[in-house]
N, C-alpha and C positions, 0 to 999 in steps of 0.2 A: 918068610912067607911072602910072595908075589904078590901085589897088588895089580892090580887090573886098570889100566887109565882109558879110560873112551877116546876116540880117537877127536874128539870134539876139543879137550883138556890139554891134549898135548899140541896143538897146532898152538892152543894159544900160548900155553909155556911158550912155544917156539919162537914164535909172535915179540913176546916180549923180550925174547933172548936178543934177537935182531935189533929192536927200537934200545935197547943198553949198550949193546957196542955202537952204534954209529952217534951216539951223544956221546961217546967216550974217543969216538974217533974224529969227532968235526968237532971239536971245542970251539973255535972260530969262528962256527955260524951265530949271525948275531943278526936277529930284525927289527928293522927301519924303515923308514917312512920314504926314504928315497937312497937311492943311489946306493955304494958302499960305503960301510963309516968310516974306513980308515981316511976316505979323501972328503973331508969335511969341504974343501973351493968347489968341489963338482956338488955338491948338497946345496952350498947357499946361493951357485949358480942356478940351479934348480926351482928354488924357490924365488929367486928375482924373474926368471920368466914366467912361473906360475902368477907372480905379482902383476906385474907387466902385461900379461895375457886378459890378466884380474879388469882390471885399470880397461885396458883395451876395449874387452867386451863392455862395462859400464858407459864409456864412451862411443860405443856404436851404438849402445841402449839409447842413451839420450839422443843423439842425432835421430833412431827409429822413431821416437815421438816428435819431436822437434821441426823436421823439416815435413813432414807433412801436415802439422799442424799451422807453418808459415802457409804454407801454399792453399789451405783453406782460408787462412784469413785474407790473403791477398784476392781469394778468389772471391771471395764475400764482398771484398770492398769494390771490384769490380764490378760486381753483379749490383751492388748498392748504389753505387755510382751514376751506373749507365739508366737503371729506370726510374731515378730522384733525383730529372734534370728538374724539376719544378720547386726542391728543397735546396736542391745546390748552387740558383741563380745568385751570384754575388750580389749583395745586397751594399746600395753607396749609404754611404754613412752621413751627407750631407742634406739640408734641407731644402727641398726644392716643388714649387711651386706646380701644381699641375694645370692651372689655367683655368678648370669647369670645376673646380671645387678646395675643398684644405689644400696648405702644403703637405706634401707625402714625404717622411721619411725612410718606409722601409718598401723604397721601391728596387727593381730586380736593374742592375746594371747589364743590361744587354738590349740589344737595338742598336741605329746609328744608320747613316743616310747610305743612300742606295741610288742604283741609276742600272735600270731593267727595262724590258720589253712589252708590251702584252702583247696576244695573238693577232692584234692587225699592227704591229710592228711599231706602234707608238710608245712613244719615251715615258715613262713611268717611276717620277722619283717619290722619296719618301715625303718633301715637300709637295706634291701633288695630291695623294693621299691624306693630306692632314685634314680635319675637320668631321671624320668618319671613324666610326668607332669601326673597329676590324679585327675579324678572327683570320691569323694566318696559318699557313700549313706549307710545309716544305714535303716533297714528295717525288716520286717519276709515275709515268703513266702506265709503263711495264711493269709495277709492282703486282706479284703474284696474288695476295692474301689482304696484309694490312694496308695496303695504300690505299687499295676501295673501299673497305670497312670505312677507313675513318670520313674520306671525302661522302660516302653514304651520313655518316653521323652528324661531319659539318652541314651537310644540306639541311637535315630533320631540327639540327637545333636551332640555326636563325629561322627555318618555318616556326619553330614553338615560340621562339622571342618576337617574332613579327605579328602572327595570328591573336598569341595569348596574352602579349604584354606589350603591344603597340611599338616595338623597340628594334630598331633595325641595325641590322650590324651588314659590315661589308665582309664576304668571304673572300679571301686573297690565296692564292694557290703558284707556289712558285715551285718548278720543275727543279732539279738536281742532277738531271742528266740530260744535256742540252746539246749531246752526240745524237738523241734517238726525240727528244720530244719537240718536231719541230711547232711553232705554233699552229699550223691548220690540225697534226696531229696533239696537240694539246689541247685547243678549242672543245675539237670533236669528242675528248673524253669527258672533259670537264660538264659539257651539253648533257651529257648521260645521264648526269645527277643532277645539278640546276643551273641555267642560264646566267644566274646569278655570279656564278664563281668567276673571279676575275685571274684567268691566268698571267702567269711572268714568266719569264725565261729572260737570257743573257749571256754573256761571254762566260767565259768557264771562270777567269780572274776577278768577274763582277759577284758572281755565282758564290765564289769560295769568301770574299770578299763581307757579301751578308750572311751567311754560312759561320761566320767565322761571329759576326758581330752577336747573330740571336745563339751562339754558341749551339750550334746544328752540325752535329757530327756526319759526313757519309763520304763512301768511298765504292770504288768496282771490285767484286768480288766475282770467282767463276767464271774470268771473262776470256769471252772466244769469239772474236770479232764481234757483230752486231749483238750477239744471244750472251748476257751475262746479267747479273744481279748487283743492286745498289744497297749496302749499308747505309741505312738514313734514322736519325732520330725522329720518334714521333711524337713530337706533340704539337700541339696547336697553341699560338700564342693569342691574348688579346691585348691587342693593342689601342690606348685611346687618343681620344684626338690629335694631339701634340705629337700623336707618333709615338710615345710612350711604352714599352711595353710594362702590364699591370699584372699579368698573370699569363703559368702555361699551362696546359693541361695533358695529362698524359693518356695515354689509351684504357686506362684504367674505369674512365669516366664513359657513360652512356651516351645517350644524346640528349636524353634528360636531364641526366645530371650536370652533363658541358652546359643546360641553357640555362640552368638553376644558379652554375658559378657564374656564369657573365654576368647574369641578372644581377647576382650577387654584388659584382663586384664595378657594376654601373652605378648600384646604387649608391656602392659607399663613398665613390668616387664625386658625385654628383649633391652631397649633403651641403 
């Protein structure tokens, strides 16, 4: 009797007639993880540059975090540095006597004599200055933004210590760029704000010289003949009679607040 097969039945017999002879005829295929077995040096080859490769990338991981984690901190300490010139003033460890009051121990190592100009060309040392309690300010008179700001704040605050608390202080104002700020054009800017300020100027070697002492960073930037820009630190130092410097302050400070530390720091001086 014939049976009947669907043609569905017999594909797959067929099906599996094929998948028995080529197992019967490839005995030799054999799977693995790399390469052929027979040549086990080309496998462990294999897997030492997989290792290698391993290792490698791990090592480019770390450097990915690494170096730009250096270069934030480096930027940090820069950025910390340059606006906490008032925390970072070397402080002398010895004791020494201020003349109008205690000996000071923790006073700020910077200062140191000088030999300047002012606007009607007369010689202006640190010895000359002594007996005058003094806010200084290093600056140029082509400062676009901050240099007026502050010589504006210097003005407001010895009026509030002059007006409010009988206590005068002498404003000192020394140029940094003595290319452009000759004294009649220093006078005239300084007149702006108040009479009072006493401008300085000098040789570029005299310049760098105090620059260097009250640790006042600045340099030419942008520069295209006469029209370029001065890098200059701002703060304002006071300094007291002896010449001393006691304190600086940075732009951080109002003009309130600048007349509130001098006050402050007259007074301590003065006990």
């Amino acid at each position: 009797m014939l049976r009947l097969m669907c043609p569905k039945a017999s594909s797959m017999i067929f099906r599996s007639s094929i998948l028995r002879n080529r197992s019967v005829s490839s005995p030799s295929f054999q799977c693995r993880g790399y390469a052929k077995a027979p040549n086990y040096k080309d496998g462990r080859m294999i897997r030492n540059i997989l290792e290698e490769e391993e290792e490698s990338s791990t090592s480019q991981s770390w450097r990915n975090y690494i170096i730009p984690a250096a270069i934030v901190v480096l930027v940090g300490a820069g950025a910390f540095i340059h606006n906490n010139d008032e925390k970072r003033a070397i402080l002398k460890g010895s004791e020494r006597s201020t003349g109008i009051g205690k000996a000071d121990t923790n006073k700020p190592a910077i200062g140191g004599p000088f030999k300047l100009f002012d606007t009607k060309n007369h010689l202006v040392t640190d010895s000359s200055l002594q007996g005058n309690w003094i806010l200084l300010y290093f600056g140029y008179t082509s400062s676009p933004d901050v240099g007026p700001a502050e010589v504006a704040k210097m003005a407001k605050a010895i009026d509030i210590l002059e007006s409010q608390h009988s206590l005068k202080i002498k404003p000192v104002y020394i140029t940094v760029d003595p290319q452009r700020d000759s004294p009649d054009q220093l006078q005239a800017y300084l007149e702006e704000f108040d009479s009072r300020i006493i401008g300085l100027w000098g040789t570029s070697a005299a310049l760098r010289q105090i620059a260097q002492e009250y640790r006042v960073f600045f340099k030419k930037v942008d520069e295209e003949g006469q029209d370029y820009l001065v890098e200059c630190s701002q703060n304002m130092y006071l300094v007291d009679p002896n010449m001393d410097a006691l304190r600086c302050f940075g732009t951080e400070y109002d003009a309130s607040q600048l007349a509130d530390g001098i006050l402050h720091e007259v007074k301590k001086a003065t006990k």
